[in-house]
N, C-alpha and C positions, 0 to 999 in steps of 0.2 A: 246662857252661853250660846254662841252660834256654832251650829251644826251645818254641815253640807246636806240639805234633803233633798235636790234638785239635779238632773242629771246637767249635763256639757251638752249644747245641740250641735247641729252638725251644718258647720258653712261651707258648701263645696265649694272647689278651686282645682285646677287642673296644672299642674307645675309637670317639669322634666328635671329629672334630678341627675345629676351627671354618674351619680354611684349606682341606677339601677336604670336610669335612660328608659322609665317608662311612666304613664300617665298613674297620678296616685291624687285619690281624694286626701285632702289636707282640712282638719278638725282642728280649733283654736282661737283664739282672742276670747278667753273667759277668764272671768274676772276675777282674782283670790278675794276670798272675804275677807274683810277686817282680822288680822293676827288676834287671837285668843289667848289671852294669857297663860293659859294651861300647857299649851303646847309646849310646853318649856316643862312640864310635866309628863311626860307622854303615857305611863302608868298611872297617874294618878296619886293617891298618897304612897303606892306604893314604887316609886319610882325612885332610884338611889342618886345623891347629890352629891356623893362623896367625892373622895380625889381617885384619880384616874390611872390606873396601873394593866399590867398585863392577866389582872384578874378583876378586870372592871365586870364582867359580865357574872362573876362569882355571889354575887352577896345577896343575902337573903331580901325580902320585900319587907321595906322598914316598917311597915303597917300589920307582921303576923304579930302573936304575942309574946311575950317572954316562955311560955307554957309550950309553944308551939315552936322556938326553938331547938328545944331539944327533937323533935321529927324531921328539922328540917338538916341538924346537924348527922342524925343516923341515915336519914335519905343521902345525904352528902356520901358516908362514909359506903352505901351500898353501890350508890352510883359510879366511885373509885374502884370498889373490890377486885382483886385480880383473884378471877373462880381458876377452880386448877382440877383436874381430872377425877373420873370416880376410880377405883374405889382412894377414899381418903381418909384420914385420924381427924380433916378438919370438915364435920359432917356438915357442917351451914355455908361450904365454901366449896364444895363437891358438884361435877356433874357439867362439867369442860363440855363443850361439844357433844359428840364425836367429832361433827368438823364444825367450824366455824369463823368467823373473819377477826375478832377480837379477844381479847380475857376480859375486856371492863366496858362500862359504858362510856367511861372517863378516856380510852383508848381514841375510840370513835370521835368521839365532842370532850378535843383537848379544852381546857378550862371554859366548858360548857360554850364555845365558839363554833364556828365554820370552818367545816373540815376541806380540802385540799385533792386536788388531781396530781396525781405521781408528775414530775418533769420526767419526760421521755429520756434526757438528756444528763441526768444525774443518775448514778450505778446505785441502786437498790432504795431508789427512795422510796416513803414509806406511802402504801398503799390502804392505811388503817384507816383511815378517816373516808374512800369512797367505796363501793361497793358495785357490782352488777347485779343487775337486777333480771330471770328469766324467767319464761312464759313462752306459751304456742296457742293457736287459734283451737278452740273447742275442736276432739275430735269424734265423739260420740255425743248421741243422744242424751244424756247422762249429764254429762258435763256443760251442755248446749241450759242444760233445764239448773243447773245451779247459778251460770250466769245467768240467765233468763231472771231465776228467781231471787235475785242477788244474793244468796249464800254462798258465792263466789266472786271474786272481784279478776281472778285472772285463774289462766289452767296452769299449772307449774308442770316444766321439761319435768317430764317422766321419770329422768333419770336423776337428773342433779337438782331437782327440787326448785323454788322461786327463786333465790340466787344462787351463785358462785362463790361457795368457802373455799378461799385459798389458805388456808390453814387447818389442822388435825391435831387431835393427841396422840401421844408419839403410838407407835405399829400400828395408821390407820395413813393411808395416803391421801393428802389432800386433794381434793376435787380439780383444781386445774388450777390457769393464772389467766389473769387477763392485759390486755398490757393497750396503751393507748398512742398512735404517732398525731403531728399536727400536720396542714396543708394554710400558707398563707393564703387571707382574702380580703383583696384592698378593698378598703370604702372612700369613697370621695365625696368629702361636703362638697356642697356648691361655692361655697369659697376659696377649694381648691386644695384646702389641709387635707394628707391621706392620712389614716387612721388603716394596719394593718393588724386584721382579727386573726383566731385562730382556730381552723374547724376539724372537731377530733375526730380519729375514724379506731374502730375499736375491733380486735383480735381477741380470741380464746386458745389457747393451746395446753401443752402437759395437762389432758385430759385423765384424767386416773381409772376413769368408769364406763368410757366408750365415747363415740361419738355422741355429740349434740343432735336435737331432734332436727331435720331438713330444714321444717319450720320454725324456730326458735327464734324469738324477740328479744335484743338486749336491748337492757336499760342502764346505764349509769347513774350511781345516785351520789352526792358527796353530800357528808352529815350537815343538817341543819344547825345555828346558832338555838341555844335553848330557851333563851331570855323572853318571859311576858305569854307563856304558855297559857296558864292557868289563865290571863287575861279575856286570849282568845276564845278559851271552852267557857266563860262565862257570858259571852256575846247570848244576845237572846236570838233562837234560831229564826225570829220573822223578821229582824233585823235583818240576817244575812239574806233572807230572800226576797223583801221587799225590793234589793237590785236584780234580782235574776230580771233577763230581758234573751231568755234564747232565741225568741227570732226577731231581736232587733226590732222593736215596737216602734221605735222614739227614732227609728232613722240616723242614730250615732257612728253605729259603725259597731258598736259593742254590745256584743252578746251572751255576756256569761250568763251561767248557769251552776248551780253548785251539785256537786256530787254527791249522790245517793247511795248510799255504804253498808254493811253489815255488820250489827253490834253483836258481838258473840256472846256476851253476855247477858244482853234482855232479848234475844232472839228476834230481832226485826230490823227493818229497814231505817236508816237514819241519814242525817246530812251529814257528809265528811267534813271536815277540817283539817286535819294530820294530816303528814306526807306533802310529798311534792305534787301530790296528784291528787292528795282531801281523800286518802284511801284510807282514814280510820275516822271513825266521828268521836270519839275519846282519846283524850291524854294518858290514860290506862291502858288502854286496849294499842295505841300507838306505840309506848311504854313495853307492852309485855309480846307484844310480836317483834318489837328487837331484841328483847331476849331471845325469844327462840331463833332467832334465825340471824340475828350476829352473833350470838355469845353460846348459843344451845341449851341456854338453860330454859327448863319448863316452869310452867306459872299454873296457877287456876284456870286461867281463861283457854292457854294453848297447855294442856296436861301432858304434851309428850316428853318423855325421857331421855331418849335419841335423837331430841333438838332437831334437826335439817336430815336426816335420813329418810332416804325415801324407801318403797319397799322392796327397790331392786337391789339394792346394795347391804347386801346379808354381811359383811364386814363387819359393817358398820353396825348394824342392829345388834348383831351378838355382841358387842360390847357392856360394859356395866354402866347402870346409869346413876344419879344424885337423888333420884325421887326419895323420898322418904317420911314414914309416917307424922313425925314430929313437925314435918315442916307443910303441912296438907295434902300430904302425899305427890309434894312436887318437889323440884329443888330451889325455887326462891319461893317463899309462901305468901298467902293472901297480905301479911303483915306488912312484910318486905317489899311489895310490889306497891302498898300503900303509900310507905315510906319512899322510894323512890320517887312516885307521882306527885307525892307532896314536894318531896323536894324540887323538882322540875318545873311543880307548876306555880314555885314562890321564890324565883330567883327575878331577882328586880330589874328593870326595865333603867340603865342609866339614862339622866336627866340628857336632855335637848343641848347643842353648843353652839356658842357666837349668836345667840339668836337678836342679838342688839346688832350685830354687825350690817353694813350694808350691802356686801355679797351673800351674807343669807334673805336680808329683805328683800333683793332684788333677786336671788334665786328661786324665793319661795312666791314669787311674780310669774316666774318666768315656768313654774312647776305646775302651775294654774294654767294660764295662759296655752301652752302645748295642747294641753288635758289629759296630762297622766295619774290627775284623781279622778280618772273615769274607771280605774280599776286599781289604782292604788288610793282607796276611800282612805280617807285619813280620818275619822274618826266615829267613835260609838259610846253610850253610856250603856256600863253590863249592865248586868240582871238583877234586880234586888233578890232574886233567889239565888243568888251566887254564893258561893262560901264567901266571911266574912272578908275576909282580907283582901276578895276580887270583887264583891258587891258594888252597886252604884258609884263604878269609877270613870270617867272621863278618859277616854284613852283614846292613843293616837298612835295604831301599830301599821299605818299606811297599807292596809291590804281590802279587801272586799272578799276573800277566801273564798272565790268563785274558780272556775273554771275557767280558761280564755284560751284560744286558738294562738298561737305565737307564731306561727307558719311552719314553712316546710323548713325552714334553717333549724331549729329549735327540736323540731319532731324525732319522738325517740319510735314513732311506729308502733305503739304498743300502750294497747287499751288497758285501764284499771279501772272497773265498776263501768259507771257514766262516760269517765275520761277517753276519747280518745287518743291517737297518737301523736295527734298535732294539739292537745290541750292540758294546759299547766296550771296549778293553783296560786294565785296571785301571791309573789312573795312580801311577808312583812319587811319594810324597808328600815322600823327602828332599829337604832346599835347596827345599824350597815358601815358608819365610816368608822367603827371601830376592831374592824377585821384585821387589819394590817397592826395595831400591837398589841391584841387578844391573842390572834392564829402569826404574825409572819408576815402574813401575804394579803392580796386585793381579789383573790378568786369570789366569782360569783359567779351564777347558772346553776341547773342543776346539774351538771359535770365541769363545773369548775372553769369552762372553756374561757371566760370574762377577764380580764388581767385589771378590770377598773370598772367603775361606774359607766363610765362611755362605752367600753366597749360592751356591756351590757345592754346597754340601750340601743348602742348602734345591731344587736342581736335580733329585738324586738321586731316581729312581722306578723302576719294575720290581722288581729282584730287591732294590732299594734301598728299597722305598718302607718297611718296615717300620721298618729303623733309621734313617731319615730323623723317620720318627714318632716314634720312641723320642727322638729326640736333642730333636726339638720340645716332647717331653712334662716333658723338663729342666729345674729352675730354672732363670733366666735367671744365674746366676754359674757353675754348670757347667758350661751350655753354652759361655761366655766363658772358661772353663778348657779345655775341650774345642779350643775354637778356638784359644786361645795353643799349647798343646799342641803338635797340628799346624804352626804356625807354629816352632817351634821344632826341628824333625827337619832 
């Protein structure tokens, strides 16, 4: 099979682009290799062919066992659970918050899809599927040394913990709200079509706990689609690093780098994947820190009771919690949290569309050609030491799960581990054109700002801005091939 092992080099050229009227090096005329039949695959055996509904992203990976069903069906049923306050009669479904932003996982990642930015413009839409994200720059010695020594990936506001729960069990006031407005920003190809983006600016108010720290960093995060997890954590890690190129060796223009992380449960430094930022190097440990901190329930790996309370908010601590001996002295147990991760990380990767068609041939030309597989790699063979079901599979989940700089449009200001505040972990593009009858909608970014594919790309700046230009510099029917393209993985 043909792999991509070779980077995109770098053809300078000096254009003036009418949308940003300033000199940008432009990357491009590279060659797609011959179509691989697989791609029509992009999981590998485990990739679903079925027919296509509003739970296309739902089904299990047709390659676990019949035996392995049933973990995958009780992962199901955990992932849905609506937990409900302690003290309870229903002791395996106990232990709510105090505060936190969901009751279920299934809340968050409606039929395990891409969650959604509130419409400023609609009365009370729903806020479940994003989240805020906070932090402040180290302020002691102390703190300066667990980043240093990465057993911290960020300092959490003092008061109101890494995020913002805007929800509680009842006689405990929820932590605040956040609420998001837009500002239009025209873009203009050089063929004169404007394309009007929209750039979000972001508010905290009904504070319950006091002010926020002077220095406090939001992040907006909206839930990830869940499909082809297990895939990713089966990549072999020299895989992923053989593309690191942080200071741009090869003169491309692109320089990721992958994030170096904290595994709480073998005590050491690792490569991230998870998150929007590769702030967890496991689908467990990714897993069970949203428990604690969307749902407040505790695990083995995070043991606290009190989910997101911090130590200033004695409300909230003196409440009762879910822990409990039968369950390993947590409230979801080492079992459950199994069960979960099984289930998340063997939900199937839907099959590839139109790929006989000639606006996918010709998109997936023109997806080359720009070089937006210069960080969206499109493919790897796992790990023979993989669990069986993700082992030596051919897959095609369009990401390099590096780090990249996206510029100052994109930048949330706000470091996790490695990442800066201007760098984002390449998103997997498979099951991307199937947001809109999974979730609704076309949001993409990591705050949702995107209303399309384009306008997602037209987002792209830093190590992006070049083939952002190139793709801009496209007929407008290529680049509409470019974008079905995409849509179709």
């Amino acid at each position: 099979m043909q792999t991509l092992t070779s980077r995109w080099y770098f053809a300078a050229s000096v254009l003036l682009t009418s949308a940003l009227m300033a000199e940008v090096a432009v990357s491009g005329d590279h060659v797609a290799p011959a179509f691989d039949p697989t791609e029509r695959l992009p999981a590998g055996s485990a990739t679903y062919q079925g027919k296509l509904s509003k739970k296309a992203l739902m089904h299990p990976a047709p390659n676990i066992s019949f035996e392995d069903r049933m973990d995958f069906n009780l992962g199901n049923s955990l992932f849905e659970k609506l937990w409900v306050s302690s003290p309870s009669s229903t002791t395996a479904s106990d232990g709510l918050g105090p505060l936190y932003n969901a009751r279920s996982c299934a809340r968050c990642h409606a039929r395990v899809g891409r969650g959604h930015a509130p419409d400023p413009t609609v009365q009370n839409d729903s806020r479940t599927s994003m989240l805020m994200r906070l932090s402040i720059p180290a302020q002691t010695p102390q703190q300066k040394r667990l980043l240093a020594g990465f057993q911290a990936g960020v300092i959490d506001e003092p008061m109101y913990g890494s995020q913002l729960q805007d929800l509680s069990v009842q006689g405990l006031p929820a932590e605040g709200q956040w609420h998001v407005t837009y500002t239009p920003h025209e873009v203009v190809y050089p063929d004169g079509r404007k394309v009007v983006l929209r750039k979000p600016s972001y508010r905290v108010d009904q504070l319950a706990y006091g002010d926020l720290h002077p220095d406090v960093m939001l992040s907006p995060r909206v839930a990830q689609p869940m499909i082809g997890l297990g895939l990713l954590a089966a990549i072999e890690t020299d895989d992923i690093l053989t593309y690191e190129d942080e200071l741009d060796r090869n003169h491309d223009g692109i320089s990721g780098r992958a994030n170096r992380v904290w595994n709480q449960t073998q005590g050491q430094i690792e490569i991230g994947r998870f998150g929007w930022k590769a702030g967890h190097p496991t689908l467990l440990q990714q897993n069970n820190s949203a428990f604690l901190a969307d749902i407040g329930i505790s695990t083995t790996t995070y043991p606290y009771g009190q989910g997101e309370c911090t130590h200033r908010q004695e409300g909230c601590l003196a409440l009762p919690n879910g822990n409990s001996e039968h369950l390993d002295s947590v409230e979801a147990s080492a079992e459950m949290a199994r069960l979960v991760t099984f289930y998340v990380g063997n939900l199937a990767v839907p099959a590839a569309r139109n790929v006989s068609s000639p606006a996918y041939k010709a998109g997936r030309e023109a997806f080359y050609t720009v070089g937006c597989q210069s960080c969206h790699r499109p493919s790897y063979l796992t790990s023979t030491n993989a669990p069986k079901p993700q082992a030596q599979q051919r897959i095609w989940p369009y990401t390099d799960l590096l780090l990249h700089d996206m510029g100052e449009g994109l930048a949330d200001n706000r470091p996790e581990f490695l990442a800066n505040g201007r760098e984002w972990r390449t998103a997997p593009l498979w099951g991307v054109g199937l947001t809109e009858l999974v979730n609704g909608h076309n949001q993409l970014l990591h705050d949702g700002r995107a209303r399309s594919v384009e306008e997602a790309i037209l987002w792209h700046g830093g190590e992006a801005e070049a083939v952002k230009q190139h793709f801009m510099q496209l007929p407008k029917t290529q680049r509409e091939n470019l974008i079905r393209f995409v849509e179709s993985l």
